[in-house]
Structures are given as C-alpha cells and as structure tokens.
C-alpha positions in Angstrom: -10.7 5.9 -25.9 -7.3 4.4 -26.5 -6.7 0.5 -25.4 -2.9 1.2 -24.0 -2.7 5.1 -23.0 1.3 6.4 -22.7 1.8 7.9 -19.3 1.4 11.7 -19.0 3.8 13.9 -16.8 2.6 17.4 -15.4 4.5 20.4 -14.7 4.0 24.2 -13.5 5.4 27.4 -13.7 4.6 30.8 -13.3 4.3 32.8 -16.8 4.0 36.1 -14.8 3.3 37.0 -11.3 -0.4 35.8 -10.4 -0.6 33.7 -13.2 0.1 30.2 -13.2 0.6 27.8 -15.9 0.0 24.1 -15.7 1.2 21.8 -18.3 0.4 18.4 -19.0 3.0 16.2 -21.6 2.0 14.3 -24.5 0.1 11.1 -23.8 -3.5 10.4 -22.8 -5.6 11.5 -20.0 -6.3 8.6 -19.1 -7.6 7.4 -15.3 -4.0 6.9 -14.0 -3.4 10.5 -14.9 -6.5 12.5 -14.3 -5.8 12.3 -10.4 -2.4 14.3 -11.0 -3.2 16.4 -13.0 -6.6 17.4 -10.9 -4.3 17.5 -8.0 -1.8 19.8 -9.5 -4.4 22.1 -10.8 -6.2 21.9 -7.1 -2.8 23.3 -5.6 -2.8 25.9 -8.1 -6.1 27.0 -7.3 -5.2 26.9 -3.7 -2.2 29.5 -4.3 -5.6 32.1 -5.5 -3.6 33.5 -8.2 -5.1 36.0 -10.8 -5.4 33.3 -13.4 -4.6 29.9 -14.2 -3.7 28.2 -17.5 -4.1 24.8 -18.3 -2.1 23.5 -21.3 -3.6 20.1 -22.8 -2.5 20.9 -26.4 0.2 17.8 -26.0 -2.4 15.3 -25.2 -3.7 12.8 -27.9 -6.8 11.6 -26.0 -8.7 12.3 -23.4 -10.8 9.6 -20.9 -14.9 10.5 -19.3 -12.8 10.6 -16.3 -10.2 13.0 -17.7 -13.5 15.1 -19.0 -15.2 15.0 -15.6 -12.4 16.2 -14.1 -11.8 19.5 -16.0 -15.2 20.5 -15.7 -14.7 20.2 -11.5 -11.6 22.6 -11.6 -13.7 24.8 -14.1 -16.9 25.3 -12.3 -13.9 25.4 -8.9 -12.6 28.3 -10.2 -15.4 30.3 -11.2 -16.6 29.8 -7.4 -13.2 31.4 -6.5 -13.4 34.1 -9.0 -10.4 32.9 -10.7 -9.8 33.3 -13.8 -9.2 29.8 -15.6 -7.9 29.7 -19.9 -7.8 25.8 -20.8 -5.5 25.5 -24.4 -7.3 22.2 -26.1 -6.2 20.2 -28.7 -9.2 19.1 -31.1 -9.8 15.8 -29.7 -10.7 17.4 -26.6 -12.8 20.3 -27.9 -14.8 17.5 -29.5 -15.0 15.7 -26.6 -16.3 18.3 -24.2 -19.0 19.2 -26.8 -21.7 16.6 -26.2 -21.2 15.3 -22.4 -24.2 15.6 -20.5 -25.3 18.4 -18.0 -21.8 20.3 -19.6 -23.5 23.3 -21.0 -26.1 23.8 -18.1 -23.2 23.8 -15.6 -22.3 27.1 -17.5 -26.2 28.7 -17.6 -26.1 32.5 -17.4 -29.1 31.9 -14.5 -26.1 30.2 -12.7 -23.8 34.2 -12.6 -24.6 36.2 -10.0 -26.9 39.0 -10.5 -24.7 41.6 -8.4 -23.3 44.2 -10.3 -19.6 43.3 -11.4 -16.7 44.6 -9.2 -13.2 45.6 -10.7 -11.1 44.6 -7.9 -8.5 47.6 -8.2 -6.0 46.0 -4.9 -5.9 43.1 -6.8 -4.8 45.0 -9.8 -2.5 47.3 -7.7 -0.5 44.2 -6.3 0.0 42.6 -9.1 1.4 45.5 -11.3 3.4 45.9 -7.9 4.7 42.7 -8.3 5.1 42.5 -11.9 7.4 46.2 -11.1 9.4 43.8 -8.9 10.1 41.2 -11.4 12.0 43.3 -13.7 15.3 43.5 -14.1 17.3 46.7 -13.0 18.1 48.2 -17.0 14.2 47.0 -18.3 12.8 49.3 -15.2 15.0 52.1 -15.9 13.9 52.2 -19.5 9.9 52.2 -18.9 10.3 54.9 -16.2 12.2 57.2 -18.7 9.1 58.1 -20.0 7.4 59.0 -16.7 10.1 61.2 -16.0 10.3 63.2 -19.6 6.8 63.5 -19.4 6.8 65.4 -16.1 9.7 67.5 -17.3 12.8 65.5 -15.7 15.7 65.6 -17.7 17.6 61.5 -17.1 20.6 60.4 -16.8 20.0 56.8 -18.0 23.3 55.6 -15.9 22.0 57.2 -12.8 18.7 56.1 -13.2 19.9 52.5 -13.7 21.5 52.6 -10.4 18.6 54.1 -8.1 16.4 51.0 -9.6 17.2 48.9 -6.2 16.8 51.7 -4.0 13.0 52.3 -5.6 11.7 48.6 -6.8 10.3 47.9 -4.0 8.4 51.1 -2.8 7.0 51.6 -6.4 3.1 50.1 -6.8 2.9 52.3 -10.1 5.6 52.8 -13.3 4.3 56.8 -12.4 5.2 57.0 -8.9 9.4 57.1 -10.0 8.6 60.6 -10.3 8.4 61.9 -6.8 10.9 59.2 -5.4 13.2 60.3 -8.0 12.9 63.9 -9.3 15.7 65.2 -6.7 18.7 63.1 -8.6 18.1 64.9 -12.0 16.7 68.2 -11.0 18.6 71.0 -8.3 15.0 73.2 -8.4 14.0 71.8 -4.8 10.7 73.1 -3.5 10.2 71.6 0.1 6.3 70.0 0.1 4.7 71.1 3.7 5.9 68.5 5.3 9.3 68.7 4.3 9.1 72.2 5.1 7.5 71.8 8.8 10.3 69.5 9.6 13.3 72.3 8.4 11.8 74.6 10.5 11.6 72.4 13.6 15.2 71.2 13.1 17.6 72.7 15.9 19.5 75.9 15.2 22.5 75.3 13.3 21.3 71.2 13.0 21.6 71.7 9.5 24.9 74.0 8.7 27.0 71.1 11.2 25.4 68.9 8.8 27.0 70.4 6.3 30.4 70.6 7.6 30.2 67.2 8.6 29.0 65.4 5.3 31.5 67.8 3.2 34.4 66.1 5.7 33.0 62.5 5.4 36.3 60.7 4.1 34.3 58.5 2.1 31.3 59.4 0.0 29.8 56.2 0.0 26.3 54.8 1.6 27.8 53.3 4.6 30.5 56.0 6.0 27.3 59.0 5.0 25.4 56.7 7.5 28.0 56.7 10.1 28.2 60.7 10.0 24.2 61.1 10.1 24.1 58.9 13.0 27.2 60.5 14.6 25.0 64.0 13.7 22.2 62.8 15.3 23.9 61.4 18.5 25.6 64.9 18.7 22.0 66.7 19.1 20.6 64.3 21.0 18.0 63.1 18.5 17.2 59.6 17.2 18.1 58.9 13.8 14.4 59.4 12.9 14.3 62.6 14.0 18.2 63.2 13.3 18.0 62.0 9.4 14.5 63.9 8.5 15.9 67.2 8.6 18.3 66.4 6.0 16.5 64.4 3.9 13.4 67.2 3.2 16.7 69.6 2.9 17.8 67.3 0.1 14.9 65.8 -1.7 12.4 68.6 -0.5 10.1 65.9 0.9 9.5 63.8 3.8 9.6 60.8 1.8 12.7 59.5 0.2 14.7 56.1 -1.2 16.7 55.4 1.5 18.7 58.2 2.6 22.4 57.0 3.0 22.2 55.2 -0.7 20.1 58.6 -2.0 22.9 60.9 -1.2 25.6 58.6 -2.4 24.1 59.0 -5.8 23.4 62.6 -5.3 27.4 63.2 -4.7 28.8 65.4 -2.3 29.0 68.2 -3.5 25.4 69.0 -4.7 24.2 67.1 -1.0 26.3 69.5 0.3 24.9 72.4 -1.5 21.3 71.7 -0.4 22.1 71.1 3.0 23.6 74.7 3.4 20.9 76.4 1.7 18.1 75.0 3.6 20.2 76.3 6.7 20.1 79.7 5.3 
C-alpha cells in the first residue's frame, strides 16, 4: 500500500492491573513490522491478563500481512477468553472491511453454546489488586464511606496511617470495616472466637499484660513487640498463642492488622484500657 513504509516502533504498558496496553508509533504496518508487533501482542496474551488493548491509531497504512496478522491475535484471544479492544485509525477500518473469510471467522455458530460464566475470582483478584495499586491518601478516602455507612465515626489522619497495615489483606473496598472498626470505636463486642480465646487465656495472662504494656518505655510497633513476646515467654506460650489473647481483648476478634503496628495506633492508654477490662 505505500512504496517506502517509515519504520514503526512498539511499546507496552499496563493502563491498570490486568489490562495491558500495546502501542504501535506512527508509520506503516508494513512486513518488517507486522512480526513485532505480532510478537509483542503474543507475549501479552501469554501474561493472560483481563484485557488487552491494541493502539494502531498512529499508523498511516496498513500491509495484507499487517491485516492477516491482527485477525490471528483476535481469533487467539477469543480462544483464551481474553478480552481484546483494537483502537483503528480509518485506513485500517476500511481495510479490515472486505478481506476474505474476515467476517465468517467471527460467525455466531463459531461461540460456544454453554451458558456464559461470570468468572467472580477473576473479578475478586483484580479489584484486589487494583486495592493494592492505590496510593495510601486515595485508599483512605474511598474507604471513608464504608466506614460512615456502617456507623464508624473516622479520623481521616488515623485512617491514612492504618492503609499499609490493611492494603494487602483487603480483596473488597467493604472489608475496612471489620479490620478497622476497633481504631475509631471503644464499643468492643468480642465475636465467638475472640471470646473462646479470652476465656482460655491463663489466669491473670491478661492483667500482667496490662501492667507490662502500660510500662513499655516506648509506645511504638517494635518495643510493644518485644513486651508481647517477653509476655508470652513468661507463660510459656508461643507468640501465637501468647499474642491472640490480647489481640481479641483489643479488637474483639480473632482477626486483626498486624498486632504490634494495631496497638501503636490504638495508643497506650486506650490498649491498656481494653486489656484490663477483658481481665475483669
């Protein structure tokens, strides 16, 4: 289609997490580029990401080789359930239009006739890792609303700095609730687990807990660790069984972020507090 076609460069990135974005430059998709740029899109298929899309708006004009070439990573990724967006510019719509055996590759006798599945772990992981990918202050401010709606008064300072301890844990915006709800509220019901585990902890476990995390010198994740462990040693219990006690006394679950950084933020004196009243 064009007697001397310019060389065309190719480039990816990731727009978000599980989709990919392939570009190609401006130029013609020509023979000397089709194998790049049908090798680059081939890796991206081989990543099985939730969607790929191509970018040919730069090109000026496209080759039969060029066309033959997007069809094959088309009709690939249907076979791999991926989904696959190509952005053409109007040289290339016109162009795909009348090839050959192009529309019959796309028949609807050619779709499976099994009744369509919503792959919900595919949607799971990637809000997961889409949770991941934000930064600490844009988390904080789409889980205010999680916790206001469940009737959690925030402190947006203190929510900003539990983001690291729950980023990772969260698969769902609405699970901040339950990892959470013990910084901003001192109404601490134990669940039944939490519960099972205060009553199994050894007599006094939990008032020498007390004492000894009031006298910690500093309140800080790394010296509350020291005196949990020290706590622990002293009873003869692994730090499992040695932390649990204290962490359903404080959160009122046996689930928590991770318990030295949890009580930093808590503070000592409220930590304190719930430590001496689930001792009784």
């Amino acid at each position: 289609m064009c007697s001397a076609p310019t060389p065309v460069s190719v480039s990816t990135d990731d727009i978000r997490p599980g989709i990919v974005r392939v570009r190609a430059a401006a130029g013609t998709l020509a023979s000397f580029a089709v194998a790049e740029l049908g090798s680059t899109i081939d890796a991206a298929l081989a990543r099985r990401p939730w969607g790929i899309v191509v970018d040919l708006r730069p090109l000026d004009a496209v080759t039969p080789a060029g066309l033959g070439m997007l069809v094959r990573v088309a009709v690939a990724a249907g076979e791999l359930d991926i989904g696959l967006s190509m952005v053409c510019p109007d040289v290339l719509r016109s162009a795909l239009a009348p090839q050959p055996g192009l529309i019959e590759l796309f028949d609807l006798t050619r779709v499976s006739s099994n009744p369509a599945a919503f792959d919900t772990e595919k949607l799971t992981w990637l809000n997961e890792r889409y949770i991941q990918s934000l930064g600490d202050d844009e988390l904080a401010a789409r889980c205010v609303h999680f916790l206001v709606e469940a009737g959690v008064g925030v402190d947006p300072g203190l929510l900003r700095r539990a983001m690291p301890l729950v980023k990772e844990r969260m698969k769902n915006l609405s699970e901040v609730v339950a990892l959470l709800r013990f910084l901003f509220s001192d109404d601490i019901t134990p669940n039944e687990k939490a519960a099972t585990i205060l009553a199994q902890a050894p007599p006094g476990y939990l008032e020498e807990a007390a004492t000894a995390l009031e006298q910690t010198t500093r309140w800080e994740a790394e010296p509350i660790a020291e005196t949990l462990d020290q706590l622990a040693k002293s009873a003869n219990l692994s730090r499992t069984k040695g932390w649990q006690p204290i962490r359903a006394a404080v959160t009122g679950s046996n689930i928590s972020p991770p318990l030295p950084e949890s009580l930093d933020l808590l503070g000592r004196e409220r930590t304190v507090a719930r430590v001496r009243a689930a001792a009784g």
